[in-house]
C-alpha positions as CSV (number, residue, x, y, z in Angstrom):
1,X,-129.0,-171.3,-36.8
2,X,-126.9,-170.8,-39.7
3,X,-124.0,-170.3,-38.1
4,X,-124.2,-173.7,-36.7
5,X,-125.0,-175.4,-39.7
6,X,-121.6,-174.0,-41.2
7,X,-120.0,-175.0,-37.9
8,X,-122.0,-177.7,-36.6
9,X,-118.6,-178.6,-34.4
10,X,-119.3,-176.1,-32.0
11,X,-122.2,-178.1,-30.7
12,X,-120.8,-181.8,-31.9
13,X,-117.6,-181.7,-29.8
14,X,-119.7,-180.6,-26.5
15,X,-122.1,-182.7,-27.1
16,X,-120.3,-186.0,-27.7
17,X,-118.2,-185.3,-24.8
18,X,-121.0,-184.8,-22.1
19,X,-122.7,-187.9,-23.6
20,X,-119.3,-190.0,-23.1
21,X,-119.0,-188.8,-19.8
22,X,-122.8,-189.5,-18.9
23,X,-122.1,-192.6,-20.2
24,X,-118.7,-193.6,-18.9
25,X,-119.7,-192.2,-15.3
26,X,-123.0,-194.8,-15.0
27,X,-121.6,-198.1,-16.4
28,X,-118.6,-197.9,-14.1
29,X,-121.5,-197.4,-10.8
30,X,-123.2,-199.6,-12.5
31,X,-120.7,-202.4,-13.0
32,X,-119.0,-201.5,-9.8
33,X,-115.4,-201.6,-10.9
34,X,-113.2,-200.3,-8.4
35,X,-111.7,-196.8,-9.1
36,X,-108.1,-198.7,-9.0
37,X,-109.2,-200.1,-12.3
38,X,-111.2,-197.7,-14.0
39,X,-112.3,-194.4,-12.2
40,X,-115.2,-192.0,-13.0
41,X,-114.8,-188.6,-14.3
42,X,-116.1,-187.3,-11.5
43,X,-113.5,-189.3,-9.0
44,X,-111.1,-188.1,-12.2
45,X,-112.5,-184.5,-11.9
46,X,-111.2,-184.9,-8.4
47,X,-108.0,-185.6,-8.6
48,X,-107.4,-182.9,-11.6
49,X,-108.6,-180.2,-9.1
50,X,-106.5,-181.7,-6.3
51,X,-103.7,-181.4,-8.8
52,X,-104.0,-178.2,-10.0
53,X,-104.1,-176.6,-5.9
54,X,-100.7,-178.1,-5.8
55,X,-97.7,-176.2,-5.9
56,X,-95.5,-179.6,-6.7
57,X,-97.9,-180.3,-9.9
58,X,-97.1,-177.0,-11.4
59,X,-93.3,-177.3,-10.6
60,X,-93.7,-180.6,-12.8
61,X,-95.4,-178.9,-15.9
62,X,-93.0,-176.3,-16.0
63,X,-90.3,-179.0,-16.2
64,X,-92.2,-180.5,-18.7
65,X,-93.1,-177.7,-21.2
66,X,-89.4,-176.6,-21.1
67,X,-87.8,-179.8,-21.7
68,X,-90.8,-179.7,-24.4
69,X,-90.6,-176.2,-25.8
70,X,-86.3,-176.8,-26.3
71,X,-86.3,-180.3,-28.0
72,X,-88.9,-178.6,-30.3
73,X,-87.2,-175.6,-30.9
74,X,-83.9,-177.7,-31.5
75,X,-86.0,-179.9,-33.8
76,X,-87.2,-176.9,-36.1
77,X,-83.7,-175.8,-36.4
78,X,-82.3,-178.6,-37.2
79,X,-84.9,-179.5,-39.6
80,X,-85.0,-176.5,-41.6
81,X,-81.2,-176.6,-41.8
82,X,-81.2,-180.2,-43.3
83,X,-84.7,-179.8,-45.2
84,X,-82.9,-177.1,-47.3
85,X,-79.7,-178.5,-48.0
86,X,-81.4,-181.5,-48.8
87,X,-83.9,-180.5,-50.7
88,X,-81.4,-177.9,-52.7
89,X,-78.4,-180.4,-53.3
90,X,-79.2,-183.3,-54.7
91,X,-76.1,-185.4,-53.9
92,X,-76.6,-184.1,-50.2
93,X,-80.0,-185.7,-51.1
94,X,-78.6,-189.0,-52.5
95,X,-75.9,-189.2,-49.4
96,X,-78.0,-188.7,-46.3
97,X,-81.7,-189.8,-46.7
98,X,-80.8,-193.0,-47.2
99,X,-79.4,-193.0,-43.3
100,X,-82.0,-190.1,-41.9
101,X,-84.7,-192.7,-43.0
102,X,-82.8,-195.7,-41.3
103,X,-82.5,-193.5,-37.8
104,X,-86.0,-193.0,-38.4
105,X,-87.2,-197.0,-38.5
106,X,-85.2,-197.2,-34.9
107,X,-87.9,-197.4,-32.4
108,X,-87.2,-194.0,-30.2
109,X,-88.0,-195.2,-26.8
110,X,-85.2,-197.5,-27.5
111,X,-82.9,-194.4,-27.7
112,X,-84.5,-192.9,-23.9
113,X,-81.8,-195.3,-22.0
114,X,-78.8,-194.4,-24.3
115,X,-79.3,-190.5,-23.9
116,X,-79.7,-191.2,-20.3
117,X,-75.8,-192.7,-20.1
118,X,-74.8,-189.7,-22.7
119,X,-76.5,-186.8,-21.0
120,X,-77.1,-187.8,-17.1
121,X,-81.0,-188.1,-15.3
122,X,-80.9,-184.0,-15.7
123,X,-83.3,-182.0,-18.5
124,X,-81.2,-182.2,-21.3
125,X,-81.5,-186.2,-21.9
126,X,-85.6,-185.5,-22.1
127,X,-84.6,-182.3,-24.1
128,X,-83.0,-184.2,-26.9
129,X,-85.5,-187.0,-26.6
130,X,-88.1,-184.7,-27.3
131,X,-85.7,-183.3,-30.4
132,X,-85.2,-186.4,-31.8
133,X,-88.7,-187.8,-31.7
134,X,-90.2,-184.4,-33.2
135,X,-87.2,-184.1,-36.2
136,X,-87.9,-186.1,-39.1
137,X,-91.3,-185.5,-39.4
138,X,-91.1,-181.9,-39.8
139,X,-87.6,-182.5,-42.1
140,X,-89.5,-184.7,-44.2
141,X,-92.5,-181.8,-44.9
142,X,-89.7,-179.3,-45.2
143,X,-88.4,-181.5,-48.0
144,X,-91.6,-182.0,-49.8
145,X,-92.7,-178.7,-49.7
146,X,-89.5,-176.7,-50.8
147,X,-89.9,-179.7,-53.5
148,X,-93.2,-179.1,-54.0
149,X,-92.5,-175.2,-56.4
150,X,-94.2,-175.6,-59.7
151,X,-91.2,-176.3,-62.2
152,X,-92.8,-174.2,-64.7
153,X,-92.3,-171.1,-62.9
154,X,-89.2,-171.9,-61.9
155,X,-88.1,-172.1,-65.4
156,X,-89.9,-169.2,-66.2
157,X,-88.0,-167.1,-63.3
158,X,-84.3,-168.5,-65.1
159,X,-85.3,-167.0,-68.5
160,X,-85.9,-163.6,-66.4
161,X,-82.7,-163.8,-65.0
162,X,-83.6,-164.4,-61.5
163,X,-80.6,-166.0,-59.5
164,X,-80.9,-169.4,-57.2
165,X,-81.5,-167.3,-53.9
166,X,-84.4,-165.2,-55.7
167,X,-86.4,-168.7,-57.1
168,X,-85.8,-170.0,-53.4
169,X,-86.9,-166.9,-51.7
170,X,-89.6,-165.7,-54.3
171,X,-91.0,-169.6,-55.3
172,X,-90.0,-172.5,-53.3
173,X,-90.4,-170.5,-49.5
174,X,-93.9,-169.6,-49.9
175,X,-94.4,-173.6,-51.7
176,X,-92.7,-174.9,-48.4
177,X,-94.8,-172.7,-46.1
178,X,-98.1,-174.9,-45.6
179,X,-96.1,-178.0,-45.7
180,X,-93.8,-176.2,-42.7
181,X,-96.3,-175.2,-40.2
182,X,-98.2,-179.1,-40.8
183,X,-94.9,-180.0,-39.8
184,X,-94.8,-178.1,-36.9
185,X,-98.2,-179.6,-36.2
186,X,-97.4,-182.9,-35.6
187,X,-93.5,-182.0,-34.4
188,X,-94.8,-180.2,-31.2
189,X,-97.2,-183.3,-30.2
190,X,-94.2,-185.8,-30.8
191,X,-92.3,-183.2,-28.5
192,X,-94.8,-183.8,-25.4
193,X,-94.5,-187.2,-26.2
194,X,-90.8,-187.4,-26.5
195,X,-90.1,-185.3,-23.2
196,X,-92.9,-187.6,-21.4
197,X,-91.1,-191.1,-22.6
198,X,-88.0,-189.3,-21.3
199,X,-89.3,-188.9,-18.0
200,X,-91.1,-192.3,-17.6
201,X,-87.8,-194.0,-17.9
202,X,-85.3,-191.5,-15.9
203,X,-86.7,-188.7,-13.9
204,X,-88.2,-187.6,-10.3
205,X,-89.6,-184.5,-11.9
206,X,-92.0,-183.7,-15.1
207,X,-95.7,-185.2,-15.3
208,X,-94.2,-188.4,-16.9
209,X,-92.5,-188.4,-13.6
210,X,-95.4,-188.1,-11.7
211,X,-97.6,-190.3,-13.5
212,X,-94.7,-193.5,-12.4
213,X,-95.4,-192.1,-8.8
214,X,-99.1,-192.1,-9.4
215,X,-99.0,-195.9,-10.7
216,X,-97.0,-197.0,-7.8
217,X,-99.3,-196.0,-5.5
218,X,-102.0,-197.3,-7.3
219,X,-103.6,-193.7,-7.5
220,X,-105.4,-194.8,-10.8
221,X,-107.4,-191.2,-11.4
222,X,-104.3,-188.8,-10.6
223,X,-103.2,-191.0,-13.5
224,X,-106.2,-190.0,-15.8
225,X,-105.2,-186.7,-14.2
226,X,-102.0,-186.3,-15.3
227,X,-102.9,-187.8,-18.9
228,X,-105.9,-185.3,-19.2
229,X,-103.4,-182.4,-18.6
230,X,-101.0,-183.9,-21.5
231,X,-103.5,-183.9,-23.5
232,X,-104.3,-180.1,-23.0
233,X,-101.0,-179.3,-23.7
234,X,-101.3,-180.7,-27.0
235,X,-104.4,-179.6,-28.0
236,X,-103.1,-175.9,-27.1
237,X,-100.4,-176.5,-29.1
238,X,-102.3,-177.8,-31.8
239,X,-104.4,-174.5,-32.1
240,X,-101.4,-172.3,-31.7
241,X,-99.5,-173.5,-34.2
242,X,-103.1,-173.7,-36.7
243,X,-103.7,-169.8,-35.7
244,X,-99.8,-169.2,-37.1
245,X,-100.6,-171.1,-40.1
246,X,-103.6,-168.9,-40.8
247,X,-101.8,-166.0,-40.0
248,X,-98.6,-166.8,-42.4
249,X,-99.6,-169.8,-44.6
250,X,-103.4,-169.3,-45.1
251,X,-103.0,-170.7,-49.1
252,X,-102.0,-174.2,-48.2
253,X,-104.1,-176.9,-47.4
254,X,-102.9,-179.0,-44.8
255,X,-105.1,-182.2,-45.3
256,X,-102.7,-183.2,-48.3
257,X,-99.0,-182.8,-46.1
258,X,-97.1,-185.6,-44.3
259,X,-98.0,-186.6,-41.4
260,X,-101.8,-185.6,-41.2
């Protein structure tokens, strides 16, 4: 018992969720809507089973989580690149934000058609989609956090002689950590998203892709399905990326960083 009262999630989360299903499962038999506009779990249920017997739905996640798993990776490089010389020269600062925040207000699914004409149907258009949507975000916490080093120390590590690479390594790295991995947090679910948009507007393979074919012919609960199974893949991620944080970052709080 005391165990769940420190972690009374364990029972909330299950609970809520069986009640929501109960619930969602009898007003649609009650109401009778048709399963073309609102399907039950269990009709849902179906469908995800169907799905996962299928040798063509597993083809499509593995398209999926690589055209994920590169943009992100090309994200975090990126990022860390610019976060630090951003973040470490401040007329790099002054001449670039400025336009990184302006890329930033441009609506990304507005960018899907152009990297289809600059990079074909093929993965590598949804790879960069997926880069570009999970970027700023984590550049932004990289910024904040190798900004965030107590100036005090700082100065006190310059009295003792210690050079620009030793404050960096020794100070602002270990700062930047928490605010790094929170980045990471939110990067890896704009990934999924970014790789999905990709797909719904210029693929025949990936989930995104299969979730058009699944609207087309009106097969509303392979649609749930499909959308069920994306959201797995970010909630794995999610706790993957929390376990590395409490592995390598376990000071920070991550309530207080951008972007959660």
């Amino acid at each position: 018992m005391k165990f769940l009262r420190n972690r009374p999630e364990y029972v909330l989360v299950p609970s809520v969720f069986i009640a929501f299903v109960l619930i969602w499962e009898n007003l649609v038999n009650i109401l009778k809507i048709e399963e073309i506009i609102l399907p039950t779990p269990s009709q849902i249920g179906d469908a995800l089973y169907f799905q996962l017997s299928n040798p063509l739905f597993w083809s499509n996640f593995r398209i999926t989580s690589q055209e994920t798993l590169l943009g992100f990776t090309g994200a975090v490089i990126f990022a860390v690149i610019a976060g630090t010389f951003i973040s470490q020269i401040k007329v790099v600062d002054k001449a670039f934000m400025p336009y990184l925040v302006g890329f930033q207000a441009i609506p990304k699914i507005a960018l899907a058609p152009i990297f289809i004409v600059w990079f074909g149907f093929g993965m590598t258009s949804k790879v960069v989609m997926a880069a570009t949507v999970a970027f700023f975000p984590m550049l932004i916490n990289i910024i904040e956090g190798l900004k965030s080093a107590d100036n005090d120390q700082i100065r006190m590590l310059r009295v003792f002689g210690a050079s620009r690479f030793q404050i960096f390594l020794k100070v602002q790295i270990p700062c930047a950590l928490p605010f790094f991995f929170a980045g990471l947090d939110v990067g890896i679910l704009l990934a999924i998203l970014g790789a999905v948009v990709g797909e719904f507007l210029g693929s025949q393979d990936g989930l995104g892709a299969m979730v058009l074919l699944a609207q087309y012919n009106f097969e509303t609960p392979t649609m749930f399905a499909i959308l069920i199974v994306l959201s797995l893949m970010g909630i794995f991620a999610h706790i993957v990326v929390k376990a590395l944080q409490r592995k390598f970052a376990f000071w920070g709080d991550s309530s207080n960083f951008i972007g959660n």
